[in-house]
MARBA-3410 file (N, C-alpha, C, O; in Angstrom, 1 decimal):
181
60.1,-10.9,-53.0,60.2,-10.9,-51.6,59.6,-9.6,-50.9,59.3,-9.7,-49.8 ~ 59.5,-8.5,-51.5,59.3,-7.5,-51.0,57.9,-7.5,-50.9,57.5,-6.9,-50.0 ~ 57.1,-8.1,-51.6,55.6,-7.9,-51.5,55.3,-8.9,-50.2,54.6,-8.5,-49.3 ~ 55.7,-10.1,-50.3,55.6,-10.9,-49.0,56.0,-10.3,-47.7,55.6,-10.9,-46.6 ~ 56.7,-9.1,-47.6,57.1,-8.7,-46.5,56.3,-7.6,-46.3,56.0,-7.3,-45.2
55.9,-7.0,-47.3,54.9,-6.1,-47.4,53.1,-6.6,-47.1,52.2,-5.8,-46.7 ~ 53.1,-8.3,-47.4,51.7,-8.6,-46.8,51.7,-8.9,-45.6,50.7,-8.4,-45.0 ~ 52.6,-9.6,-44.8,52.5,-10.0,-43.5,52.7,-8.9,-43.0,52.1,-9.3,-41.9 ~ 53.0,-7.6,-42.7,53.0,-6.6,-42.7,51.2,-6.0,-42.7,50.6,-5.6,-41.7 ~ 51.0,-6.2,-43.7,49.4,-5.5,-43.8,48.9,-6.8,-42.9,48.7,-6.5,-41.8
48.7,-7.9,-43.0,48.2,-9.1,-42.4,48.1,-8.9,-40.8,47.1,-9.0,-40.2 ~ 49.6,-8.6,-40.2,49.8,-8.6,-39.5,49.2,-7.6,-38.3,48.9,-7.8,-37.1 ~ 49.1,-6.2,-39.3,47.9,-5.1,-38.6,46.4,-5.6,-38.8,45.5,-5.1,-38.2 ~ 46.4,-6.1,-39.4,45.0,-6.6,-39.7,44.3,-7.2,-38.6,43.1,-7.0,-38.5 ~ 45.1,-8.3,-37.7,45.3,-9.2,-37.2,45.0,-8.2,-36.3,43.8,-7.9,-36.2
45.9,-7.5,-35.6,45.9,-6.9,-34.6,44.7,-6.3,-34.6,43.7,-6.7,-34.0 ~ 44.6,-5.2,-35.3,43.4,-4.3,-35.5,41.8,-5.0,-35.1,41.0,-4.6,-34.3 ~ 41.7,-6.3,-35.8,40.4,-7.0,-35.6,41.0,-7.8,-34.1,40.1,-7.8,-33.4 ~ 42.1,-8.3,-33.6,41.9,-8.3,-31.9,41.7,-7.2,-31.0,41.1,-7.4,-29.9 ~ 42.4,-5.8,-31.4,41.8,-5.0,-30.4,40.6,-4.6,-30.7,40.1,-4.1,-29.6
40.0,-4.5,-31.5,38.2,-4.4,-31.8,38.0,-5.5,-31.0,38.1,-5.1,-29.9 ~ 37.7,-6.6,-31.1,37.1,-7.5,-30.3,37.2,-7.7,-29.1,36.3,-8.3,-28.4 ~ 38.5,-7.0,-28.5,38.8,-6.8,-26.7,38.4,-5.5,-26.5,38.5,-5.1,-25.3 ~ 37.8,-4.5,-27.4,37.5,-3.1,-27.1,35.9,-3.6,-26.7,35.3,-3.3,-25.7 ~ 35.4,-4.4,-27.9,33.7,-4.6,-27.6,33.9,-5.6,-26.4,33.2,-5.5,-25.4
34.8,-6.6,-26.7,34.4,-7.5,-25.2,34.0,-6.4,-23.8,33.0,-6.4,-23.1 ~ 35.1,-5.5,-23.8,35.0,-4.5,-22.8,34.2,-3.9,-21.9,34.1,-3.8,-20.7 ~ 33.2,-3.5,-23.6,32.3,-2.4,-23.4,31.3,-3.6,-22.9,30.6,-3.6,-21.9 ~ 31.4,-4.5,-23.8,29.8,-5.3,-23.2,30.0,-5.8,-22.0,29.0,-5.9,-21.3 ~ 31.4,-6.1,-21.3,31.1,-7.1,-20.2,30.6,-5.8,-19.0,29.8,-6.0,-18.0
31.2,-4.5,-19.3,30.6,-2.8,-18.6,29.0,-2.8,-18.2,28.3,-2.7,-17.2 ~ 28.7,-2.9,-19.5,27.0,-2.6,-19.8,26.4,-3.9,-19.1,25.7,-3.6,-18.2 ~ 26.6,-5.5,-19.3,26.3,-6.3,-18.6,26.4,-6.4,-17.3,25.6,-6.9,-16.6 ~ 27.1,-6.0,-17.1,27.6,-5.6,-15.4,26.9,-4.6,-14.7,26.7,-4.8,-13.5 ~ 26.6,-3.4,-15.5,25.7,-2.3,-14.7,24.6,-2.5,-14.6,23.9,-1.9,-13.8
24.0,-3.8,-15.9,22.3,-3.9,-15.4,22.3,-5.0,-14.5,21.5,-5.1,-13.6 ~ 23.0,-5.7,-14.5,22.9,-6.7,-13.5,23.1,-6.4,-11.8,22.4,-6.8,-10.8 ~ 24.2,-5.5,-12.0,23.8,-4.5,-10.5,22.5,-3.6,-10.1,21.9,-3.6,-9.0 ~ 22.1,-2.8,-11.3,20.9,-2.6,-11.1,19.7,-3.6,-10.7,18.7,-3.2,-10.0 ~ 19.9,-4.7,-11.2,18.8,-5.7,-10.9,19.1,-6.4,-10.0,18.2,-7.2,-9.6
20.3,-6.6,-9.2,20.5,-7.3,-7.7,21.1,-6.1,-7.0,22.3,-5.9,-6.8 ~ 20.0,-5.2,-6.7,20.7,-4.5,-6.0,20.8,-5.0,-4.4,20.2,-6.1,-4.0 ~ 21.6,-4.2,-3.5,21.1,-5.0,-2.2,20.8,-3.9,-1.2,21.3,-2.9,-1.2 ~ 19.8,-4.3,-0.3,19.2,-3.6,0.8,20.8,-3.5,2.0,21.8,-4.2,2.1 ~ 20.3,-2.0,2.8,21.1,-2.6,4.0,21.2,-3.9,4.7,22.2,-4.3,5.2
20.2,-4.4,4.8,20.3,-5.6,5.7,20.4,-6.9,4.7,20.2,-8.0,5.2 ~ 20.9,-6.9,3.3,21.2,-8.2,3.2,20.3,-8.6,1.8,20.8,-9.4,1.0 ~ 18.9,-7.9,1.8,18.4,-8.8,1.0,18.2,-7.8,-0.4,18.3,-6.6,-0.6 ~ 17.7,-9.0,-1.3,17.5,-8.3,-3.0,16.6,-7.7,-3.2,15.5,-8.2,-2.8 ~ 16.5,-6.3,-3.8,15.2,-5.3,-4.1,15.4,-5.7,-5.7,16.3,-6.4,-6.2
14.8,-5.3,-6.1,14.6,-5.6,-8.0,14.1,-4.1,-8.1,13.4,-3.5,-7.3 ~ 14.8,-3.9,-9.2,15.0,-2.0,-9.4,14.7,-2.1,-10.4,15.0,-3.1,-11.0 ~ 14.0,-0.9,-11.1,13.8,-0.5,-12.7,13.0,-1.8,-13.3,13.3,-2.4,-14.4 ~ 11.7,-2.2,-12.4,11.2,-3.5,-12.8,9.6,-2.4,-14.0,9.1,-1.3,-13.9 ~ 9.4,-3.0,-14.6,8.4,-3.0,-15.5,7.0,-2.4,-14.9,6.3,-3.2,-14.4
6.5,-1.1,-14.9,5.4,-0.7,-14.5,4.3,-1.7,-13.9,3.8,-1.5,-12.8 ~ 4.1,-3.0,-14.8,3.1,-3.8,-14.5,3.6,-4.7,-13.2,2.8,-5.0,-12.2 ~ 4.7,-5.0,-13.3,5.6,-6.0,-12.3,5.2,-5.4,-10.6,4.7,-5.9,-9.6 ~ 5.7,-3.8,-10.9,5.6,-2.9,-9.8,4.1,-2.6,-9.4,4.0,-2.3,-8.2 ~ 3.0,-2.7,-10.3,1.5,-2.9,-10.2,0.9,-4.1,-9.5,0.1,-4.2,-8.6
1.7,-5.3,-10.1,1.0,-6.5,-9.4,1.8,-6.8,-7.9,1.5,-7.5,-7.0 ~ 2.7,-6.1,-7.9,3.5,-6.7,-6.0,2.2,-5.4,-5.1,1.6,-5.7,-4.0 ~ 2.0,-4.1,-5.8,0.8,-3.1,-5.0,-0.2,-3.9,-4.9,-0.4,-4.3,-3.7 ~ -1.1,-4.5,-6.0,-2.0,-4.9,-6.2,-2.1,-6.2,-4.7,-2.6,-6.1,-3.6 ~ -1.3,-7.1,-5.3,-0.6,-8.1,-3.9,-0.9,-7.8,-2.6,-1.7,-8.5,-2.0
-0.2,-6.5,-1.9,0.1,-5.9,-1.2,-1.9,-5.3,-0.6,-2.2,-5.1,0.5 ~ -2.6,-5.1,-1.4,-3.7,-4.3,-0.8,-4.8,-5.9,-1.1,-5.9,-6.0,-0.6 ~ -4.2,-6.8,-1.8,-5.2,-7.9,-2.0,-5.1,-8.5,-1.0,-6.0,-9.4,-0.8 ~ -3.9,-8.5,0.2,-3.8,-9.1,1.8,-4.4,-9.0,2.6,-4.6,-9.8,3.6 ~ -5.2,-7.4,2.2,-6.0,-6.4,3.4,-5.2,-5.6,4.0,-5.8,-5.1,5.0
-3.9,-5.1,3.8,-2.7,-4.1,4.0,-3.6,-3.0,4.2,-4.8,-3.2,3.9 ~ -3.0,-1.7,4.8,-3.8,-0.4,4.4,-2.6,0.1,4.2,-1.6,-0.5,3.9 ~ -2.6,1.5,4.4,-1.6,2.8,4.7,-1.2,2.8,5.7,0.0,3.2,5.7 ~ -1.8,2.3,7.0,-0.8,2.5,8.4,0.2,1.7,8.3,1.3,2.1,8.8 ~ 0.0,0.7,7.7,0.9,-0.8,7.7,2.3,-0.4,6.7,3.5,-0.5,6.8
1.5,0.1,5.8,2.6,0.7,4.6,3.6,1.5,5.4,4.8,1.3,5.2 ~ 3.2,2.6,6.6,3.7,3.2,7.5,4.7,2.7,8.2,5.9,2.9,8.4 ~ 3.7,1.9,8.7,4.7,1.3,9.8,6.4,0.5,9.0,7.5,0.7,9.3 ~ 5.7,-0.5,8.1,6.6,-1.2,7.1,7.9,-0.3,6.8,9.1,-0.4,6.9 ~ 6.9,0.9,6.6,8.4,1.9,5.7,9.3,1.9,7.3,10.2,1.1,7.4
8.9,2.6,8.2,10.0,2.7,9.4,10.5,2.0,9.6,11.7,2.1,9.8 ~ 9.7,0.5,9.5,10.8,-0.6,9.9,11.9,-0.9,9.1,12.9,-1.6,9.5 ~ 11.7,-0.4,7.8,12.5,-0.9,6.9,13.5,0.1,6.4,14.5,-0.2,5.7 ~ 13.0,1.6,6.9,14.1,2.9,6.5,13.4,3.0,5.1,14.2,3.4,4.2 ~ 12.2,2.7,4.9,12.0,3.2,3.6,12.0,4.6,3.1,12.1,5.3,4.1
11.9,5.3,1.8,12.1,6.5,1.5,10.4,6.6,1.6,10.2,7.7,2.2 ~ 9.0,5.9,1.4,7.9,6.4,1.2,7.0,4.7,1.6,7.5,3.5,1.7 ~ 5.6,5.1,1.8,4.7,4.1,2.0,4.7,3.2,0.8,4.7,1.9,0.9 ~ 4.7,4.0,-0.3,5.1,3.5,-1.5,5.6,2.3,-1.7,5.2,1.1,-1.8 ~ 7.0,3.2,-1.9,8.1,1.5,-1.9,8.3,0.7,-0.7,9.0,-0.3,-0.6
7.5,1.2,0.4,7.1,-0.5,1.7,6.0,-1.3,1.0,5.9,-2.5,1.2 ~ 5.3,-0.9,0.3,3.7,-1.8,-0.2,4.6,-2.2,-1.3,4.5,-3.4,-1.5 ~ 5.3,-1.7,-2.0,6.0,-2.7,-3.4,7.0,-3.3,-2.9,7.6,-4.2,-3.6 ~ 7.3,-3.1,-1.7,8.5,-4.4,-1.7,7.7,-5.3,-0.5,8.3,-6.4,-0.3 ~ 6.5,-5.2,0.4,6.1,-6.4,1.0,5.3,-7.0,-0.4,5.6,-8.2,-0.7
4.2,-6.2,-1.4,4.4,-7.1,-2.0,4.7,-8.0,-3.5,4.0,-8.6,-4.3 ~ 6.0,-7.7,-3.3,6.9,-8.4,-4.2,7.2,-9.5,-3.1,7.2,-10.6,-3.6 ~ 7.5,-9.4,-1.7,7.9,-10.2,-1.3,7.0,-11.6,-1.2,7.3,-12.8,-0.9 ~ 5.6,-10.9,-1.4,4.3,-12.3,-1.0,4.2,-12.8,-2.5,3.8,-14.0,-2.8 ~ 4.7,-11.7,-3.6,4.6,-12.5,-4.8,6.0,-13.8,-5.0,5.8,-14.8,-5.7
6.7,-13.8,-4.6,8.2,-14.5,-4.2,8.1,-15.0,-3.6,7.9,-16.2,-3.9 ~ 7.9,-14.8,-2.5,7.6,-16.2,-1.1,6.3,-16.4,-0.6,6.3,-17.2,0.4 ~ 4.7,-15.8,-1.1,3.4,-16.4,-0.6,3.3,-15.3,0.5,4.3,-14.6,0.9 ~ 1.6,-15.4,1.1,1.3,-14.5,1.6,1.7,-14.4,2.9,1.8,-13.3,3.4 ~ 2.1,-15.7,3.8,3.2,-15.8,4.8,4.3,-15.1,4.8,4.6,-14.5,5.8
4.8,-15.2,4.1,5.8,-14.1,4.2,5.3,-12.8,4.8,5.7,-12.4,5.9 ~ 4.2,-11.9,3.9,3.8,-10.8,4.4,3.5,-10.8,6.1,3.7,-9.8,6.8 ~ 3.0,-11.8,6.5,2.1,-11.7,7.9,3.9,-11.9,8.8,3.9,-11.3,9.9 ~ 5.0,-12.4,8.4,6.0,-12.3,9.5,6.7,-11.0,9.0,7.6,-10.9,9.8 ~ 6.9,-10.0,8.1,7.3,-8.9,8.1,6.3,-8.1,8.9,6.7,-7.5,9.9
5.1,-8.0,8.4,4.5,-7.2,9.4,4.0,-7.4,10.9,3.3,-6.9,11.8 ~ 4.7,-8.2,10.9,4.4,-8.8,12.4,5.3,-7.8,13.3,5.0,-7.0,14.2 ~ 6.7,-8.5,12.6,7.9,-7.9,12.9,7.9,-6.0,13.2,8.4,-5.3,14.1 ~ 7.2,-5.8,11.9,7.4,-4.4,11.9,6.7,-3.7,13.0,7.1,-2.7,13.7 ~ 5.2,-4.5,13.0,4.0,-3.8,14.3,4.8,-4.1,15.6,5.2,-3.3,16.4
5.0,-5.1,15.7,6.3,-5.7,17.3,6.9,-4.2,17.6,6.7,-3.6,18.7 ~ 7.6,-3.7,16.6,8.6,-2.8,17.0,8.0,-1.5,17.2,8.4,-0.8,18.1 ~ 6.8,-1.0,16.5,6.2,0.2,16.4,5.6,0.2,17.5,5.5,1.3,18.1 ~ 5.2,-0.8,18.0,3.9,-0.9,19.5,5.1,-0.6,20.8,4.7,-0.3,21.9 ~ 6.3,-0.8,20.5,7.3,-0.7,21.6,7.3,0.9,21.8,7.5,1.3,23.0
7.1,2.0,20.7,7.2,3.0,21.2,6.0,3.8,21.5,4.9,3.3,21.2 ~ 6.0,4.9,22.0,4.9,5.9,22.7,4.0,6.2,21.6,4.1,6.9,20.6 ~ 3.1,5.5,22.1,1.6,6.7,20.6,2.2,7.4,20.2,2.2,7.4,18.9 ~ 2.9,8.4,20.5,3.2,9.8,19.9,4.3,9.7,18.7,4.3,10.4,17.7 ~ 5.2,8.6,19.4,6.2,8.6,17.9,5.8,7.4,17.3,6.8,6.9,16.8
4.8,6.6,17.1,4.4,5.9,15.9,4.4,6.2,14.5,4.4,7.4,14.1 ~ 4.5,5.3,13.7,4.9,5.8,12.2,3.7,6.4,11.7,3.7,7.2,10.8 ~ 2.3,5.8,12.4,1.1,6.2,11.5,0.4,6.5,12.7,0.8,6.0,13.8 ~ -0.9,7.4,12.5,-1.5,8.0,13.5,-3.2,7.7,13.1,-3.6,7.4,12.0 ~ -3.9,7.9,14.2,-5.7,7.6,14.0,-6.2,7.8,12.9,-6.7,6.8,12.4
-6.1,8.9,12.0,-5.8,9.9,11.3,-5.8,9.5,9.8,-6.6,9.6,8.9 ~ -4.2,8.6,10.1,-4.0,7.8,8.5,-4.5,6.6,8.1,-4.4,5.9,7.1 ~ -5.4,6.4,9.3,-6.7,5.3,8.9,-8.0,6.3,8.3,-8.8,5.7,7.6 ~ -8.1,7.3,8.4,-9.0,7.4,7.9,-10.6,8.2,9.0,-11.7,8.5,8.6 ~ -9.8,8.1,10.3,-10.4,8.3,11.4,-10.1,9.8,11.5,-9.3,10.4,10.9
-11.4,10.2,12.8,-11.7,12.0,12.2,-11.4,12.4,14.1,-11.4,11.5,15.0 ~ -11.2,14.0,14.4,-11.3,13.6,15.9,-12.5,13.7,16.3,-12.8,13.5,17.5 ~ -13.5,13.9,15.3,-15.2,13.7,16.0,-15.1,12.0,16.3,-15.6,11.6,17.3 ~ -14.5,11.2,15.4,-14.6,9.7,15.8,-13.7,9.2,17.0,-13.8,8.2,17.6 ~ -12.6,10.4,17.1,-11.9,10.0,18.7,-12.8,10.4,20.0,-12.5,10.0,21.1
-13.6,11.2,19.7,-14.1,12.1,20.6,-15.5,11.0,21.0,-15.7,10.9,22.2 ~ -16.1,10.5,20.2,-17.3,9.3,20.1,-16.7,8.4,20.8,-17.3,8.1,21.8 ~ -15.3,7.7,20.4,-14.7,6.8,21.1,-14.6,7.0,22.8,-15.1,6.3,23.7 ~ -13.8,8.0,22.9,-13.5,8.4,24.0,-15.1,8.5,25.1,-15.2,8.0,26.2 ~ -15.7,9.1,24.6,-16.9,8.9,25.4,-17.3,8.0,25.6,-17.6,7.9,26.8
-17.6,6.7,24.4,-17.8,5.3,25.2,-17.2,4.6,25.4,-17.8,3.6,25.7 ~ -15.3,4.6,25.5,-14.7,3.8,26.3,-14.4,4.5,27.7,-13.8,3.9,28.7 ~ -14.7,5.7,27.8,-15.0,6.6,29.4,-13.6,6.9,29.3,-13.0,6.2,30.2 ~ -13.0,7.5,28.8,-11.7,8.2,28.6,-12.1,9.2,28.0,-13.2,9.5,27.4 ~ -10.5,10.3,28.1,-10.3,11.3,27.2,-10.5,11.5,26.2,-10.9,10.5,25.7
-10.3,12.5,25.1,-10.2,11.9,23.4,-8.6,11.9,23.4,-8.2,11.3,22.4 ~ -7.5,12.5,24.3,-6.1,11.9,23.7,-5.9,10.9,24.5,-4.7,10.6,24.3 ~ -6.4,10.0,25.4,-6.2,8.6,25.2,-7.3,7.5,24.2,-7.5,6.3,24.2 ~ -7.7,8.1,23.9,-8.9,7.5,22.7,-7.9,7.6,21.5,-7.5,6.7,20.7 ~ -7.7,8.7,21.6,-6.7,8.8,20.4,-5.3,8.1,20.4,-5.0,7.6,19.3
-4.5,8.0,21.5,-3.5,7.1,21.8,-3.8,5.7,20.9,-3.1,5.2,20.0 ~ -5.3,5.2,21.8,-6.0,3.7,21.8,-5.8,3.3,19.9,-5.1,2.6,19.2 ~ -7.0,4.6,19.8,-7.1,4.2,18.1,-6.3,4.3,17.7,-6.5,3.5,16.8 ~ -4.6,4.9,17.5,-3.6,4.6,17.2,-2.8,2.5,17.5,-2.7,1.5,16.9 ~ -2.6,3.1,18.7,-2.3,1.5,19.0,-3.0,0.7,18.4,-2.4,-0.2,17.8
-3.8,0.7,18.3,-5.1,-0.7,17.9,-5.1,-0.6,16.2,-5.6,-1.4,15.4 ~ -4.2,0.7,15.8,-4.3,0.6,14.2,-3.1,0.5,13.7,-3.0,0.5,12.5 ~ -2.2,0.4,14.3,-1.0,0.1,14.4,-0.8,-1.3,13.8,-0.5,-1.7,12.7 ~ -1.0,-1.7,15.2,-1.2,-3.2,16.0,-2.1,-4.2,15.0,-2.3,-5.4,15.3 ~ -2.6,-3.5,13.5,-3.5,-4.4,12.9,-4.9,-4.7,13.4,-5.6,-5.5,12.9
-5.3,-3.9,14.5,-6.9,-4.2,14.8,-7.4,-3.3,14.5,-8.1,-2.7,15.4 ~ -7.4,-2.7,13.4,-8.7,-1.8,13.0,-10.0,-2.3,13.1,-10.9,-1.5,13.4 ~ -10.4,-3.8,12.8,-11.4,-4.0,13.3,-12.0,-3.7,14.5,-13.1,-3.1,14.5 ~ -11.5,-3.9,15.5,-11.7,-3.5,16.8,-12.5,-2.2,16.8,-13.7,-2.0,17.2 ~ -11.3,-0.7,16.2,-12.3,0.3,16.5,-13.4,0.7,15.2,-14.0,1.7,15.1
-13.6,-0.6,14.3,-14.6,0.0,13.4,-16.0,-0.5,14.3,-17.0,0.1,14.3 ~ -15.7,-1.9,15.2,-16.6,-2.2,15.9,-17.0,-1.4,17.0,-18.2,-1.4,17.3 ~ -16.4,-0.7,17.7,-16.6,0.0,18.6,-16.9,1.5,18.0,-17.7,2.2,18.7 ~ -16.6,1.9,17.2,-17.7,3.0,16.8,-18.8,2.8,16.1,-19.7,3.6,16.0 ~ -18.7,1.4,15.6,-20.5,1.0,15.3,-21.5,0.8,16.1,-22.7,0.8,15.8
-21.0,0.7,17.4,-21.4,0.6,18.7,-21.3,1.8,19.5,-21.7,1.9,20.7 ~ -20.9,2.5,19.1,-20.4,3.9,20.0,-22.1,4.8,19.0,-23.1,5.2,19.5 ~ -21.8,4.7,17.7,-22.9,5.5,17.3,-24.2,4.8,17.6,-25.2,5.6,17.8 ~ -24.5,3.5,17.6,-25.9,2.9,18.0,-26.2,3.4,19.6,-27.4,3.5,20.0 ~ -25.3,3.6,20.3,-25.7,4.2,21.8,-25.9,5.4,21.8,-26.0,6.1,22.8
-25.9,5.8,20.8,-26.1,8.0,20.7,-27.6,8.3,20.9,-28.0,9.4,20.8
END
């Protein structure tokens, strides 16, 4: 009898021992499951899903996306303000991740959205300036002469107009501004 009381005894720790191992690992795994899955749904202030810690290439093809639309840097600009972004950066990887997710419509009503709001304020506090297109003030100064303005409302203009998504506009008018020289 003593050895029978003596096994249920060892059995009985045994028992135990291999249940709290298995509620110690349940633990840890359901922890670690839980933290990447937060990492990977994270959420924006307003509501929607960023995908975080995505794969160099993943983060390459939403850029790639993003400049295959005809995006530039002002847009990226403008995007980040509207969105409180930290950099131009992560506005062109998250418009496009979002055209890779929902098609390239999607992009044309975010940045719609975002130029709407930027054109509401003064040239001066715009997110992006003549400048971050790529424009010089010898080319505001060209402008300005042949739209018969100043160069800081030329410069105002080519702001607005690059804002606003019409860069075309002043590449045409300075192709036309230098053929009249």
């Amino acid at each position: 009898m003593k050895n029978r009381t003596a096994d249920r005894s060892i059995s009985r720790k045994s028992t135990q021992s291999r249940l709290a191992t298995t509620v110690a690992t349940t633990a840890v795994s359901l922890v670690i499951l839980t933290a990447a899955q937060e990492q990977l749904d994270a959420k924006d202030p307003k509501g929607l899903t960023i995908r975080q810690n995505q794969p160099q290439n993943g983060r390459d093809a939403a850029i790639d996306k993003y400049f295959a639309q005809g995006y530039n840097y002002c847009d990226a600009l403008v995007l980040a303000a509207f969105w409180g972004e930290k950099s131009a950066l992560d506005a062109k990887y998250r418009l496009g991740q979002k055209m890779l997710d929902f098609g390239p419509e999607d992009g044309l009503l975010h940045i719609r959205n975002a130029r709407g709001e930027a054109l509401k304020k003064d040239p001066s506090d715009m997110p992006c300036w003549f400048t971050d297109g790529g424009y010089t003030f010898d080319d505001a100064e060209l402008l300005g002469q042949y739209w018969g303005t100043g160069i800081g409302e030329s410069k105002a203009t080519m702001t607005s107009l690059l804002v606003g998504g019409h860069e075309n506009v002043i590449q045409k008018a300075l192709r036309s501004a230098k053929r009249g020289q």
